[in-house]
N, C-alpha and C positions, 0 to 999 in steps of 0.2 A: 713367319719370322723365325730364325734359329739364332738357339741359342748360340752365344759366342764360347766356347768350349776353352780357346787360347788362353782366356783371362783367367780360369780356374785355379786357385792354390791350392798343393797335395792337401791342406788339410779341408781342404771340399770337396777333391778326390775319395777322399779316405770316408768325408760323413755322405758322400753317394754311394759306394762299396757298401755301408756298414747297412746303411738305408734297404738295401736291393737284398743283401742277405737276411736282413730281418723279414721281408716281404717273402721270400720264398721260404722261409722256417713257416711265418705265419698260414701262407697256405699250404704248406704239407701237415700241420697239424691240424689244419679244417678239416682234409682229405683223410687223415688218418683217424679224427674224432668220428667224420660220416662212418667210415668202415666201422667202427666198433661201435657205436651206441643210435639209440634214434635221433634218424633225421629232423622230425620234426624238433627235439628238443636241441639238438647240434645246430640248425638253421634258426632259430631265437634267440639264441646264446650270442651265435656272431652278427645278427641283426641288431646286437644293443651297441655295438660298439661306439655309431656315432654319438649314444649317451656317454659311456666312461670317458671317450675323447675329452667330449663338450665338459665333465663335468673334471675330471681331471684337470686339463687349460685353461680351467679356472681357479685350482686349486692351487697347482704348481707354479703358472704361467702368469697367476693373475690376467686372464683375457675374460673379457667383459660377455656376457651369455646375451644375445639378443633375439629378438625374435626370428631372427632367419634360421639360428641355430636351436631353435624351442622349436621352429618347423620341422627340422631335420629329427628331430629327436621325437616329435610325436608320427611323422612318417615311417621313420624306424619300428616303432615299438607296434603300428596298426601292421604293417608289415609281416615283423617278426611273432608276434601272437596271431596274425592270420597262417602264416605256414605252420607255427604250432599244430593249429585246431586243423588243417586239412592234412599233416602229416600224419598225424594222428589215424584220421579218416581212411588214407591209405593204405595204411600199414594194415591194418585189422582183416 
């Protein structure tokens, strides 16, 4: 199914643009944090994100935390402290 693009107003234009730029600032500063400092701590840093998300759109947004997103967020963190402790391993 496609989207219908026609029906689009510049100012949803304009919040896809802003959206697409902020996603590629986002990853050149992942790339540019791996280049400078360890990976391991660079890769659990951006593995909590779907926490600050979940806990921010809660904060801001008022959106209700349920357990699908308590999933998300403890897969996260098993995740991102498992690449910790084997980046770590690697590096040495």
């Amino acid at each position: 199914m496609r989207p219908n693009l026609q029906n689009l107003r510049l100012k949803e234009y304009k919040l896809i643009w802003f959206q697409g730029v902020l996603a590629i600032f986002t990853w050149v500063s992942f790339y540019y944090a791996l280049s400078k400092g360890n990976p391991g701590i660079t890769i659990t840093l951006a593995n909590t994100t779907p926490m600050f998300t979940i806990l921010l759109g809660a904060l801001l947004l008022r959106e209700k935390i349920t357990k699908k997103n308590n999933f998300s967020n403890f897969d996260s963190l098993v995740f991102g402290v498992n690449d910790f402790f084997l980046g770590r391993q690697t590096l040495k």
